[in-house]
C-alpha positions in Angstrom: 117.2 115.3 78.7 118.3 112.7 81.6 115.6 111.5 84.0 116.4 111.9 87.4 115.7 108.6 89.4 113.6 108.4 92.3 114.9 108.1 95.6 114.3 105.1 97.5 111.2 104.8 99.4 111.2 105.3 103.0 109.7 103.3 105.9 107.9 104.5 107.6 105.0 102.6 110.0 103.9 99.3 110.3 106.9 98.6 107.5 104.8 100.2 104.7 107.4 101.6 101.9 106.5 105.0 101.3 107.8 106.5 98.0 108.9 110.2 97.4 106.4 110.6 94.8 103.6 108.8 97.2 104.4 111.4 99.9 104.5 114.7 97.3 100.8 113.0 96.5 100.2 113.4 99.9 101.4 116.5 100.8 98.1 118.6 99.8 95.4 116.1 101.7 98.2 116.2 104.5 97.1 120.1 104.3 93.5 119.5 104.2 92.7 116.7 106.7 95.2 117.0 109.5 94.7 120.3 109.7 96.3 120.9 113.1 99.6 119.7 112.0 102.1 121.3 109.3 102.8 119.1 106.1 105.8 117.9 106.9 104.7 117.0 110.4 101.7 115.0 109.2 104.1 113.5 106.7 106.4 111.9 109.2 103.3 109.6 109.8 101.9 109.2 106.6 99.6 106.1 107.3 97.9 108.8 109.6 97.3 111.0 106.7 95.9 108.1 104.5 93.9 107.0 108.0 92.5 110.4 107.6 91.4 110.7 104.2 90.2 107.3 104.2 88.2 108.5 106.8 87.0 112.0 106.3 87.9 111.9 102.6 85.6 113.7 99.4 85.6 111.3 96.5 87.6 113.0 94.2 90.5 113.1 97.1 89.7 109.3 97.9 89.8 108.6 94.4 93.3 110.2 93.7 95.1 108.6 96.6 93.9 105.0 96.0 95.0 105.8 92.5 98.6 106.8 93.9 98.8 104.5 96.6 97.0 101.7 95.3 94.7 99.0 97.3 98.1 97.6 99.5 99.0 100.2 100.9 95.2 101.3 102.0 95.0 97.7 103.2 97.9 97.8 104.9 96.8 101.0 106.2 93.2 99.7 107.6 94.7 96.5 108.8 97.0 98.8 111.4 94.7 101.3 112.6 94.7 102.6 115.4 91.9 103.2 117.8 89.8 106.5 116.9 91.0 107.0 114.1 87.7 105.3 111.9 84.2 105.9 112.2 82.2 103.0 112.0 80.7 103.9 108.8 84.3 104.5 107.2 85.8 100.8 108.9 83.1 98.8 106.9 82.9 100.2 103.8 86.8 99.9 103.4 86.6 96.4 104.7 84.3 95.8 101.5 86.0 97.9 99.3 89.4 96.4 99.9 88.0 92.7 100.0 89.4 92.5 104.0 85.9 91.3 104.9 82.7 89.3 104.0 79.3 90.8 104.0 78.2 91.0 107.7 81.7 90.1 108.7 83.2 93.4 109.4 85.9 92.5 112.5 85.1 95.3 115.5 86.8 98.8 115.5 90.2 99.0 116.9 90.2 99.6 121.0 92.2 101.4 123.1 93.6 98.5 126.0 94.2 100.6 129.6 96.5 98.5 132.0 94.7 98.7 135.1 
């Protein structure tokens, strides 16, 4: 029985590499927490789906994505935000569980800039 090798990853956002086998793990919490999207569309933008789950995530489904993804790519991930997409309480804990930030030094939620 021959292996089949994975294909390369993909780039996608913010030049994070985004494996086949990352984005099948994604796939089912794409389904659950961008609900208003299909798979595949949520998919195109998977730091959005991670966003998401970061965000809105149950343990268990927090728990298997770090475990796929691993602390870089969450990082990563938190580091690029975009505005809206955190609560506050969501933005500090994952600046303290990913080390990004020293107790009481959690920098401010991402902001939407208007020209005007």
């Amino acid at each position: 029985m021959t292996s089949r090798p994975e294909q390369p990853a993909t780039a996608l956002g913010r030049g994070l590499e985004w494996s086949p086998s990352a984005l099948a793990a994604l796939r089912p919490l794409a389904l659950r927490y961008v609900w208003w999207s299909t798979p595949d569309e949520a998919l195109a933008r998977p730091e959005r789906v991670v966003a998401q789950v970061m965000n809105l995530g149950d343990q268990r489904d927090v728990e298997v994505m770090a475990a796929v993804l691993g602390d870089r790519a969450l990082q990563e991930v938190l580091i690029h935000a975009e505005a809206g997409q955190f609560t506050e309480r969501a933005w500090t804990y994952w600046h303290y569980r990913l080390g990004l930030a020293a107790l009481e030094q959690v920098p401010p939620l991402p902001r939407r800039v208007f020209a005007g």
